[in-house]
N, C-alpha and C positions, 0 to 999 in steps of 0.2 A: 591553223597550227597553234596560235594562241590561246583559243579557245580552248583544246585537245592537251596542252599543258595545263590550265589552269582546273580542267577536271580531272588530271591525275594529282596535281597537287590537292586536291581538294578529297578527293577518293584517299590518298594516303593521310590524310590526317583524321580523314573516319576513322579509317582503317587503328592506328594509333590509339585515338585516346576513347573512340567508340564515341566521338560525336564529333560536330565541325567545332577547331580553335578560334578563338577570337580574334578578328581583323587586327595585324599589326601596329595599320593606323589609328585606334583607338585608345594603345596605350600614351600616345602624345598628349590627350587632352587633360588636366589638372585634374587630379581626381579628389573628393573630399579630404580624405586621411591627409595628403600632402598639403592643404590648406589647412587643417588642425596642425601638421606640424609644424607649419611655419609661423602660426599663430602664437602657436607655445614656446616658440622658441624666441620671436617677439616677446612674447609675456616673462620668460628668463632674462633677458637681455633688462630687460625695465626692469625687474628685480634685482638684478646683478648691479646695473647702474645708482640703485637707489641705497643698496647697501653698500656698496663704494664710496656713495658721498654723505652716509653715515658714519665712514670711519674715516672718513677725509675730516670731518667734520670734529670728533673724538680725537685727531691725533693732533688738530689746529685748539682744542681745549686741553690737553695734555702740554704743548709746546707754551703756551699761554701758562699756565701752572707752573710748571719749570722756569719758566721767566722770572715769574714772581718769586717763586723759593729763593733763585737766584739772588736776585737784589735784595732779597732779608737777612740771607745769608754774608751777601755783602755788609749790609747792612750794622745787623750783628757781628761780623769781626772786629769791625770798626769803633762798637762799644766797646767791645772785650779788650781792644789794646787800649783805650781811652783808660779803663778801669786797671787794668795790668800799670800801667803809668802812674796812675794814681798811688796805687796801692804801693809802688816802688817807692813812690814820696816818702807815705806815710811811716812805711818802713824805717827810711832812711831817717828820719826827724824822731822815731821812734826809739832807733840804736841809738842816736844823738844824747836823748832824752835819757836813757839806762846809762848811758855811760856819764854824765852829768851827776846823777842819784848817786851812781858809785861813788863817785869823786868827793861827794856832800859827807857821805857815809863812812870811807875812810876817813878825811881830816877830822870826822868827829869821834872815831873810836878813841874811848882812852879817857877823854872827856867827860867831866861830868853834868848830867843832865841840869837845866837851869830849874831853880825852885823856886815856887811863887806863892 
């Protein structure tokens, strides 16, 4: 009976595709194409990796750069109030000094110049 099943299954797939299908159990074994694609898909994965820690690497040299602007910028504020100060000095000892001149300059109007 077994026998007499397997020739009709075997008769109707003549019949079908006009020659015998390929043994079911065949498609289980690995076949090339699936070892290229897992190949390639290794070889993505390693390229994927490598440019990840290409930009790991560009964003740890950007953070690094930023650090340093930072502390110049620190840096530089810290002059500019230094010189802001200063220059508030200078100012003030400056007004001092105008109004002083003034003061020379009125008590002497009127007066006449010394001659020698």
């Amino acid at each position: 009976m077994r026998d007499e099943l397997q020739r009709t299954v075997q008769d109707a797939q003549t019949h079908i595709s006009g020659s015998t299908l390929p043994d079911p159990d065949s498609f289980e074994e690995q076949d090339d194409y699936a070892a290229f694609e897992q190949e390639r898909q290794m070889e993505l994965m390693h390229e994927q990796d490598e440019q990840l820690d290409g930009v790991f690497r560009t964003v740890g040299n950007l953070r690094q750069q930023a650090d340093d602007m930072g502390r110049e910028l620190e840096e530089q504020g810290e002059l500019l109030d230094d010189v802001d100060q200063l220059a508030d000095r200078v100012g003030g000892k400056l007004q001092t000094g105008i109004k002083k001149v003034g003061w020379v300059i009125k008590k002497n109007e009127g007066k006449q110049p010394p001659t020698f």
